[in-house]
C-alpha positions in Angstrom: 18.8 3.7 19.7 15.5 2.9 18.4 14.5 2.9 14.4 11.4 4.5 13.4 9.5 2.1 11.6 8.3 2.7 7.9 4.2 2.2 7.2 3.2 0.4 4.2 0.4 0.2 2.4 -0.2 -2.5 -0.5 -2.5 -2.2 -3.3 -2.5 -4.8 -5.5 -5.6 -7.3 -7.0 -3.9 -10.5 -6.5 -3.9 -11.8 -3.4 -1.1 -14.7 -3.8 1.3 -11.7 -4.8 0.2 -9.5 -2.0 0.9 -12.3 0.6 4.1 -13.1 -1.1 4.8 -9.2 -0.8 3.8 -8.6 2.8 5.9 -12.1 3.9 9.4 -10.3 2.2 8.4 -6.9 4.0 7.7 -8.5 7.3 11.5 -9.9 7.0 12.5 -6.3 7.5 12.4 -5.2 11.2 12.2 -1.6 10.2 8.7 -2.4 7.4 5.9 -2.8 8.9 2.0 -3.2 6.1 -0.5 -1.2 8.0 -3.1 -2.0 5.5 -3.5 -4.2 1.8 -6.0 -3.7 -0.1 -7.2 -5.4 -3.5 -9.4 -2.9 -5.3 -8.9 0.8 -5.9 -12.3 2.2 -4.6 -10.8 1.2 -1.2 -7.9 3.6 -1.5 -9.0 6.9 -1.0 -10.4 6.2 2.2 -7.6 4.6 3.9 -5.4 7.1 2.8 -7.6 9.4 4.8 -7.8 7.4 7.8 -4.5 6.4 7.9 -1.1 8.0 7.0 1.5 5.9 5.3 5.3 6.6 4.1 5.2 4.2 1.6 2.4 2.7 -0.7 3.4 -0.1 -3.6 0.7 0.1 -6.0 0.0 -2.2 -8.8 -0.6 0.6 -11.8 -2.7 -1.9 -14.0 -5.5 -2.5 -11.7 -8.5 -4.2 -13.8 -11.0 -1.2 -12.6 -10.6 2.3 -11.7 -7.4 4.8 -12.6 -3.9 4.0 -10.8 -3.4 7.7 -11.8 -6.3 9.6 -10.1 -4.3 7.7 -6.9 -1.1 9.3 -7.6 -2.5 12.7 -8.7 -4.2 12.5 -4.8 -0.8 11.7 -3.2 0.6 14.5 -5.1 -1.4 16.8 -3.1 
């Protein structure tokens, strides 16, 4: 029987905690981080390149609006 995996996608603008973060979801055989990214302006376009089940976002990024993210998803 085979486990579908879930996609991932980390946005976050520290580095340090998004390699901590990808490390602990590696652990998990059924998580696997398609894509991290460190700045908000990169978002929007890999959500339309890619499609993900999950995304962990950091909501106080230093520039750009966490929320105009979330009001896309919503769509």
């Amino acid at each position: 029987m085979s486990t579908k995996s879930i996609r991932i996608l980390l946005v976050d603008d520290h580095a340090l905690f998004r390699q901590g973060l990808k490390f602990l979801l590696h652990s998990q055989p059924s998580y696997q981080v398609l894509a991290e990214l460190g700045s908000l302006d990169q978002v929007l376009p890999c959500l339309q390149e890619q499609s993900f089940d999950l995304m962990i976002l950091d909501y106080h990024m230093p520039v750009g609006e966490s929320s105009a993210i979330l009001a896309y998803c919503k769509q």
